[in-house]
C-alpha positions as CSV (number, residue, x, y, z in Angstrom):
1,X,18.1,-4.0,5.3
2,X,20.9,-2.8,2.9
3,X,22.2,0.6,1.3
4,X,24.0,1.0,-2.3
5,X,24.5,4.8,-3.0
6,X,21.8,6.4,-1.3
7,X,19.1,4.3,-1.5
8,X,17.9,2.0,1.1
9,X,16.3,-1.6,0.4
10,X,14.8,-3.5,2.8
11,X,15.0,-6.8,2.3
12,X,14.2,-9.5,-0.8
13,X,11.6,-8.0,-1.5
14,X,13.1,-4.8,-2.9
15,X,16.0,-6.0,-5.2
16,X,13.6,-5.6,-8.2
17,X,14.5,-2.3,-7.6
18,X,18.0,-2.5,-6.6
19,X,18.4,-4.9,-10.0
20,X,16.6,-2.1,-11.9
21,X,18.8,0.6,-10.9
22,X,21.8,-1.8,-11.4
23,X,20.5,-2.0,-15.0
24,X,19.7,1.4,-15.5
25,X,23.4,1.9,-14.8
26,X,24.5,-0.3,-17.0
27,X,26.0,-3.0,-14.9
28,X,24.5,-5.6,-16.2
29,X,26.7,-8.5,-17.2
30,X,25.9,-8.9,-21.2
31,X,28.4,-11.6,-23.3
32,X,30.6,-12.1,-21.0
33,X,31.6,-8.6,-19.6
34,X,29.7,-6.2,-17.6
35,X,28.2,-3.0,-19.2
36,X,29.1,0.6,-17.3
37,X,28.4,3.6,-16.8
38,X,31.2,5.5,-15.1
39,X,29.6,9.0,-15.0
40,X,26.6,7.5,-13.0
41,X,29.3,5.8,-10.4
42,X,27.4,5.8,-6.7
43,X,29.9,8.2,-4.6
44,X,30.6,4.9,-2.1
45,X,33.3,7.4,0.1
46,X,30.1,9.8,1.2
47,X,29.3,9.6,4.7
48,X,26.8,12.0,5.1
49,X,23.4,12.2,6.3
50,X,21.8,10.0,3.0
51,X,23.9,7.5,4.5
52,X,21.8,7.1,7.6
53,X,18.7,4.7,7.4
54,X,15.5,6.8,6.8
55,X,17.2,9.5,4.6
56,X,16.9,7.5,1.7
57,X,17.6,8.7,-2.2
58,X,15.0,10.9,-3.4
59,X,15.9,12.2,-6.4
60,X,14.1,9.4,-9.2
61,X,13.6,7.3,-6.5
62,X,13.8,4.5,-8.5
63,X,13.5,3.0,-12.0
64,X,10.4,1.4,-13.6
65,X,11.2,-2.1,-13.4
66,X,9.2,-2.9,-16.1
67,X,11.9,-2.4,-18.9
68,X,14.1,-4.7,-18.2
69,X,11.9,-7.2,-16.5
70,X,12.1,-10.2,-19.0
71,X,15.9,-10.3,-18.3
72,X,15.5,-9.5,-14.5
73,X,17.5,-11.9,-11.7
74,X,15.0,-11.0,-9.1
75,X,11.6,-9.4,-10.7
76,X,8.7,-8.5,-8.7
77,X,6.2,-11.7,-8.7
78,X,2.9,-11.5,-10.8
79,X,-0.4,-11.1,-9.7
80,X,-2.7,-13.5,-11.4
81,X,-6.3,-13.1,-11.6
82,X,-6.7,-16.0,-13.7
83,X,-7.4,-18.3,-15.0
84,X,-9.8,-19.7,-12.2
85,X,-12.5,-17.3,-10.7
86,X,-14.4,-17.7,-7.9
87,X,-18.1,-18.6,-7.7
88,X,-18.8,-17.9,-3.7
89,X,-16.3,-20.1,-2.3
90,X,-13.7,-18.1,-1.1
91,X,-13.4,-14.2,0.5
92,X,-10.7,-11.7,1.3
93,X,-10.2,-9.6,3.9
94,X,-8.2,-6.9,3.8
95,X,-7.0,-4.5,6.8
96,X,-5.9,-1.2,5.7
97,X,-5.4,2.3,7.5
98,X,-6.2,5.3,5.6
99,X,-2.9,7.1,6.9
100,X,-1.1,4.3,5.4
101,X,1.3,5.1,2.4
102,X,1.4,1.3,1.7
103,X,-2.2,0.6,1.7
104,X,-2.9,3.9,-0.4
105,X,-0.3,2.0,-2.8
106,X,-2.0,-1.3,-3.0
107,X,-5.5,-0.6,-1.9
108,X,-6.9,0.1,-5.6
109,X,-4.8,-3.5,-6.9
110,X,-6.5,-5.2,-3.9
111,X,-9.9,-3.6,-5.0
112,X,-9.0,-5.0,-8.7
113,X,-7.7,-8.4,-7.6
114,X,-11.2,-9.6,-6.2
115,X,-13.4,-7.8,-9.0
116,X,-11.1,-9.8,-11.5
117,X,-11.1,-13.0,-9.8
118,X,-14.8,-12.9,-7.9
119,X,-13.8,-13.1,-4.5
120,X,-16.0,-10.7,-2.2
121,X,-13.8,-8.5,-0.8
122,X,-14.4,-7.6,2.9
123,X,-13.1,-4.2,4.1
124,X,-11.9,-4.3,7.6
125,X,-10.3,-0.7,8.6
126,X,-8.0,-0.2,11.8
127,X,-6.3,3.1,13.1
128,X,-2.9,3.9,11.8
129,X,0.0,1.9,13.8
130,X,1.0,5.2,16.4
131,X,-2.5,5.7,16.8
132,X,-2.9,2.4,18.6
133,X,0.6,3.0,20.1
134,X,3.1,1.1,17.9
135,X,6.0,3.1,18.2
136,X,7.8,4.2,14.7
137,X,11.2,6.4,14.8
138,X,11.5,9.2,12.8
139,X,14.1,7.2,10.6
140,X,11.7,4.6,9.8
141,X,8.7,7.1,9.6
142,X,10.8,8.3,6.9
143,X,11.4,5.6,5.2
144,X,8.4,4.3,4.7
145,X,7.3,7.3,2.8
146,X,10.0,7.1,0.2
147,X,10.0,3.4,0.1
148,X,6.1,3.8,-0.3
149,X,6.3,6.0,-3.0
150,X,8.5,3.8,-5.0
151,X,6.3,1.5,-4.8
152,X,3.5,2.8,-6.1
153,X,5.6,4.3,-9.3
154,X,6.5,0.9,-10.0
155,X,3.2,-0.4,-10.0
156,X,2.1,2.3,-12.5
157,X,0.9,5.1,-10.5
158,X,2.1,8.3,-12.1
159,X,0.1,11.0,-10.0
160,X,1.7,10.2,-6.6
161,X,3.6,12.5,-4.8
162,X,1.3,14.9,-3.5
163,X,1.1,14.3,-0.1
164,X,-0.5,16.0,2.7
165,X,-0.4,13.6,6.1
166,X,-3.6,12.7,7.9
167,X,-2.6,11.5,10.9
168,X,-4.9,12.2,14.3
169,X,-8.0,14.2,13.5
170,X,-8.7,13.9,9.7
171,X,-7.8,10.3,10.5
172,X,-11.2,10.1,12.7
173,X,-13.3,12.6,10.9
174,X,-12.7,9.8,8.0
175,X,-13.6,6.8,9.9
176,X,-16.5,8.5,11.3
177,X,-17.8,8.6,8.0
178,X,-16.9,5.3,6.5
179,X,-19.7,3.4,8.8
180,X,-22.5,5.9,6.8
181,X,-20.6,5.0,3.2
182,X,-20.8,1.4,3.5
183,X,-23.9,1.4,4.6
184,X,-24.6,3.4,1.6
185,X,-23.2,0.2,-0.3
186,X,-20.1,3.1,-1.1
187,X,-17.5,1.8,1.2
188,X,-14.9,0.7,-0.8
189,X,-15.2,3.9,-2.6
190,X,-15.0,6.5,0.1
191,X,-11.7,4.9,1.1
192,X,-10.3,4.6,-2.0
193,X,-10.7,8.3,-2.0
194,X,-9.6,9.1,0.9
195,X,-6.4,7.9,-0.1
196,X,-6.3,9.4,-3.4
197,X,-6.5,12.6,-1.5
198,X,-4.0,12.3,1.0
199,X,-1.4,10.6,-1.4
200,X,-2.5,11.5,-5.0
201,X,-4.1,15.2,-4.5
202,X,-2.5,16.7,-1.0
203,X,-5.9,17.3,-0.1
204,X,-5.8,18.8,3.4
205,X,-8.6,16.0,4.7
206,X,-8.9,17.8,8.2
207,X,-11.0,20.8,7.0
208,X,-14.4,20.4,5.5
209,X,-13.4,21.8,2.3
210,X,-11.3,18.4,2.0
211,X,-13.4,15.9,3.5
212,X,-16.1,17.1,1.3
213,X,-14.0,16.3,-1.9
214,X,-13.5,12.9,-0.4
215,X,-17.2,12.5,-0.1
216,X,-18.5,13.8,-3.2
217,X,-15.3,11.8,-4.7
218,X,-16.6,8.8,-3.4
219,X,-20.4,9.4,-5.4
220,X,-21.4,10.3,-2.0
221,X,-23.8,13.4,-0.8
222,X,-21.7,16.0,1.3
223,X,-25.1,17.3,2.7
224,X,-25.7,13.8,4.5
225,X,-21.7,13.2,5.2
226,X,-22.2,17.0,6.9
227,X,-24.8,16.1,9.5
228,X,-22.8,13.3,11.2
229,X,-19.2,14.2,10.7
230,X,-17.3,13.5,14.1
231,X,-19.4,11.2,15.6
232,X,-18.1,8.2,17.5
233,X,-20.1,5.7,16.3
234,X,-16.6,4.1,14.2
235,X,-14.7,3.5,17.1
236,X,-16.4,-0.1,18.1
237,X,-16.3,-1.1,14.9
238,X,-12.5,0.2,14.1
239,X,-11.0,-1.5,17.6
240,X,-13.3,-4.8,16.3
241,X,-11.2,-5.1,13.1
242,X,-7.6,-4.6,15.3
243,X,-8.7,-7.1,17.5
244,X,-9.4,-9.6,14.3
245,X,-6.0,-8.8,12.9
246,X,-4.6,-8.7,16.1
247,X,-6.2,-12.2,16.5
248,X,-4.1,-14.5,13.4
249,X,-0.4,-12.6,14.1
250,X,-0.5,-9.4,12.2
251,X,0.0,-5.7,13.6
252,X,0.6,-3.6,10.3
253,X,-1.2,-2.9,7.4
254,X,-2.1,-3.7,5.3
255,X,-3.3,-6.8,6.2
256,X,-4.6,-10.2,4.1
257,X,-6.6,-12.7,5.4
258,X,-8.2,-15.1,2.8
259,X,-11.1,-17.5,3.9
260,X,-12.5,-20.4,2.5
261,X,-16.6,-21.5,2.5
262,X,-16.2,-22.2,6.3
263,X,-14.9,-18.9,7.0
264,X,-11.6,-21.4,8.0
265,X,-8.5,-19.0,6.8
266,X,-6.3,-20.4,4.7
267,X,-3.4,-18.1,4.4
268,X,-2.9,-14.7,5.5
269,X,-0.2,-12.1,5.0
270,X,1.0,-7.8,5.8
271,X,1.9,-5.9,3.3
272,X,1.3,-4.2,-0.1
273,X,4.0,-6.6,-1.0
274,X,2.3,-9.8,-0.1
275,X,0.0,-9.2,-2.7
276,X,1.0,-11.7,-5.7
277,X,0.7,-14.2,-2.7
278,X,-3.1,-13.8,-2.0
279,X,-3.4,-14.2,-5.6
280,X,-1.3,-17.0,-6.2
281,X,-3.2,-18.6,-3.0
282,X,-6.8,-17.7,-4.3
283,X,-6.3,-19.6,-8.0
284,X,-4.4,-22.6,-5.6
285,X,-7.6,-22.7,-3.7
286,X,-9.9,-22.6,-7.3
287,X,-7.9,-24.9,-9.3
């Protein structure tokens, strides 16, 4: 994990965005010199608090990296969905919590990647990480909110940003829902819009107000959703998916797990950023 005025990157994985704000700074090396911009210098001799891992740069967050992307060192890897597509030999599972600021990033591209490619998509939900006692410190809590949130601008999402957490209750008034809304063949839906909500809208999801606009979001009836709200009925099936995930390696979501006819896995991954490697995995396994 490394810092350059202000802004935190953790690992490889985020020097697309590092590059990007390199560029936008005009640093980069063009003809043999090196373009700058000397009124948008980082102040390198602060050593306040934005120094400290967790109170990352807020302001902008970070630049689209789409821009300067042909010319980029280290540019975020494509997605395919092509040019292979999948005619029942394959499926994907995906493990996502809908208190997670990554999945609401990615869940949506996940949902696209299988539609595009034909891969059935399996939906396998599990508590948030300090719900099921994974211990986060404020720091990192932090962190991933405003590393989340540059994610999903530089994937395209414009609306994000209002934010209103569900941890703990809403959490559990949602998943005692999301049985009722597959079995309604709306699933895929009703978590999709529980995210929007929490991460899009600031929906407060713990009142029935909120929940309902979930719901009704999802093409689901609110009078139904009303009559079993709170039930416990999600909790065998919740703890069944962190025992699967639990079972290959992975702890943190979300979670890939890509099978082939057999149900045999063939690769598996965590992250919102391990996406482009499912992909690249699925047209492997088709070509």
């Amino acid at each position: 994990m490394f810092h350059y005025g202000g802004e935190w990157y953790w690992g490889v994985d985020r020097l697309c965005h590092l590059e990007a704000r390199l560029t936008e700074l005009g640093t980069r090396r063009q003809s043999g010199s090196t373009q700058t911009s000397a009124h948008h210098q980082p102040d390198s001799t602060r050593t306040d608090a934005r120094h400290q891992p967790g109170a990352t740069r807020t302001e902008g967050v970070s630049p689209s990296i789409a821009p300067a992307r042909a010319r980029m060192i280290a540019p975020r890897p494509d997605t395919p969905t092509g040019p292979h597509k999948d005619t029942g030999t394959l499926t994907l599972e995906t493990y996502p919590s809908i208190r997670s600021p990554y999945t609401a990033a990615a869940f949506d591209a996940t949902v696209a990647l299988a539609r595009e490619t034909g891969v059935p998509l399996v939906v396998r939900p599990v508590l948030p990480m300090v719900m099921r006692g994974v211990p986060a410190t404020r720091a990192k809590g932090v962190y991933i909110f405003t590393d989340a949130a540059r994610e999903a601008r530089a994937r395209g999402t414009t609306d994000w940003g209002k934010f209103r957490d569900p941890i703990g209750n809403p959490v559990q008034r949602g998943y005692s829902l999301y049985p009722w809304a597959d079995s309604q063949g709306r699933g895929v839906e009703f978590i999709s819009a529980f995210l929007h909500a929490a991460f899009r809208e600031g929906v407060n999801t713990n009142t029935n107000r909120g929940l309902r606009h979930v719901v009704e979001s999802a093409g689901l009836p609110w009078s139904e959703a009303a009559q079993i709200v709170g039930n416990d009925d999600w909790i065998p099936l919740i703890e069944a998916n962190r025992q699967a995930m639990y079972s290959f390696g992975l702890w943190g979501v979300p979670s890939f797990r890509l099978l082939n006819a057999q149900g045999e896995p063939l690769v598996h991954a965590w992250g919102q950023d391990r996406l482009w490697l499912i992909a690249k995995e699925i047209q492997r396994a088709l070509g």
